[in-house]
C-alpha positions in Angstrom: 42.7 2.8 15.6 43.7 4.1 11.8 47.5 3.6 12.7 46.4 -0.2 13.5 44.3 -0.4 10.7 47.0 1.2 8.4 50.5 -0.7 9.9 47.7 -4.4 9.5 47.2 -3.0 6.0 51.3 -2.7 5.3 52.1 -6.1 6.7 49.5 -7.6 4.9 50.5 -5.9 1.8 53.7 -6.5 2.5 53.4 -10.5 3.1 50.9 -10.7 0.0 54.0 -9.3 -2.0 56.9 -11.6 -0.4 54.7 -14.7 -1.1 54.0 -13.3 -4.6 57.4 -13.2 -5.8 58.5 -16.8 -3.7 55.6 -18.2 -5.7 56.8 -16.4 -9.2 60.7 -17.9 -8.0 59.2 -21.3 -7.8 57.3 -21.1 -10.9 59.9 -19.3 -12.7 62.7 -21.8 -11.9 60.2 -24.6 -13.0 59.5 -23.0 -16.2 63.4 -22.8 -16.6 64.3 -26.0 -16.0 61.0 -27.0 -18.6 62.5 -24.9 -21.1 65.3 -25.9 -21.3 65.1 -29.4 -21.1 67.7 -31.4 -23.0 68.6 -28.5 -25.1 72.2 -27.7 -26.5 71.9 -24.2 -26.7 74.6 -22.0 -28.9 75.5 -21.2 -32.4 77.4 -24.2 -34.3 79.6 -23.7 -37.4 77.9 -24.0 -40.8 78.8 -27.4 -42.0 79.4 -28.9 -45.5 77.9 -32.0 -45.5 78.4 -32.4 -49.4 80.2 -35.5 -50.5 81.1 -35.7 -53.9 81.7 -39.8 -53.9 80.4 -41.8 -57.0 81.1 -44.9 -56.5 79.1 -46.8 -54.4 80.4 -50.3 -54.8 81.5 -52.4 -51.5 82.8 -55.4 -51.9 83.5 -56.9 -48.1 81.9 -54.0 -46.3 84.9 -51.7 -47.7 83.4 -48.2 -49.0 85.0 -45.6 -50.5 85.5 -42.8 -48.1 84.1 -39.2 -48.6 85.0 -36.8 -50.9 84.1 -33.6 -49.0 85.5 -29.9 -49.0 88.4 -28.9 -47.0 88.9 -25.4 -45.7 92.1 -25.0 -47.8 91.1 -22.6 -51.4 94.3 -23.8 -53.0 93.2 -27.6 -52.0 89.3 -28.1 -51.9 88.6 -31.7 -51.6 89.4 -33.3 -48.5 89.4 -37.6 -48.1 90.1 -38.8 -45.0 92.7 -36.3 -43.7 94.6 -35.3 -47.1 93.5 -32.7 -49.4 94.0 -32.1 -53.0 94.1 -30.4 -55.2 91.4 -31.4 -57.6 88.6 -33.8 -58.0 90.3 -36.6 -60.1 93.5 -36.6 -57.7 91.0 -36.8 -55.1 88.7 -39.8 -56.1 91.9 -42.0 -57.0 92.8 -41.4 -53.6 89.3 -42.5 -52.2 89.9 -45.7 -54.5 93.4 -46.5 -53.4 91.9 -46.3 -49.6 89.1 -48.5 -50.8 91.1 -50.9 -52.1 93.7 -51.0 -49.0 90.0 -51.4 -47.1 89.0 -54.2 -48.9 92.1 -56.0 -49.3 93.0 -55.8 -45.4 89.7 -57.3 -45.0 90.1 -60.5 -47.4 94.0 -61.0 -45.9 92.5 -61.0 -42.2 89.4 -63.4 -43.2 87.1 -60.3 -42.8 84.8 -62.2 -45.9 84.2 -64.2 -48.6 86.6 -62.1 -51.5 90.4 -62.2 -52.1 92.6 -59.5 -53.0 92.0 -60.2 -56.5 88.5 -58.7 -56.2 89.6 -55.7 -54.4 92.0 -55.0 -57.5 89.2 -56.0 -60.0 86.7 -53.3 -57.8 89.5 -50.3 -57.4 90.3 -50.8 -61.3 86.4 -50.1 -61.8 86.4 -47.4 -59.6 89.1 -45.5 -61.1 87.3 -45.8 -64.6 84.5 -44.5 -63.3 86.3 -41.5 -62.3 85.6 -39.4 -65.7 81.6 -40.6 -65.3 81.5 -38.5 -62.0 78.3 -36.1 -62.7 79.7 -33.9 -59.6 83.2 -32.5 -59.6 83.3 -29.2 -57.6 81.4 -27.8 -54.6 81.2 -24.2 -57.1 77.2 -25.3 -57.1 76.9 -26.0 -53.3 74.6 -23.2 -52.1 75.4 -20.2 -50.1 73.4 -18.6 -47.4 71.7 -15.2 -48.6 69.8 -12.9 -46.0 66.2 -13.6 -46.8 64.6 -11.8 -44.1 65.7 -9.5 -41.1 63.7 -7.8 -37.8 65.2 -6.2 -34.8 66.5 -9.1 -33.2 67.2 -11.6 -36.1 68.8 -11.7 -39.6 67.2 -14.6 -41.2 69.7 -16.2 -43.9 68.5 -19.3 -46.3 70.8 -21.7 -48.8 70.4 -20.3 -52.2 
């Protein structure tokens, strides 16, 4: 009678277990799929968002593109796939594009201004040149370890 008693007790045991860890699968894959709903998971590259364009005039929806840093020391700014040297070769450069912006616009109809205009604005955008407050990214901030634990080093802008 024990050796019933004790092979009722293993399979009982035994099925208590296998429908234990079916259960934990079904709840763990939930949980899973919960988690990680509609993440991107991964590290991304540090970006530098900074633009250093002053001039925000527009005249038939033509801005002046982004003055932003390239990855080249010896030629920091970056506008629209050139670099330069430095900031004032740069900016005339974002005004010349501005203008060719603007002036394709007013030949193809694209609005109510005529080349003329698009002259008149890239002439004031190129004076405004020696106005610009911002000149270098040597002021955009750089991450400093604030904080660490055994899993994490915690780095802030500074």
């Amino acid at each position: 009678m024990l050796s019933r008693f004790r092979w009722t007790s293993i399979i009982a045991v035994a099925l208590a277990v296998m429908s234990t860890a079916v259960l934990s699968m079904d709840i763990h894959e939930g949980l899973h799929e919960e988690m990680h709903f509609g993440w991107q998971m991964g590290l991304r590259a540090r970006q530098s968002a900074q633009n250093l364009q002053f001039f925000g005039e527009s005249i038939g929806g033509a801005s002046a593109p982004a003055i932003t840093q390239s990855d080249n020391p010896d030629r920091p700014f970056f506008v629209e796939g050139d670099t330069f040297p430095d900031f004032k070769t740069a900016a005339d450069r974002a005004c010349d594009l501005q203008k060719n912006n603007c002036a394709e616009a007013a030949n193809n109809g694209g609005g109510a201004h005529e080349v003329r205009d698009c002259d008149q604005q890239n002439d004031r955008c190129k004076a405004s040149i020696p106005q610009a407050t911002r000149t270098s990214f040597e002021d955009d901030p750089q991450p400093a370890l604030v904080s660490s634990d055994a899993n994490f080093d915690y780095f802030c802008d500074t």
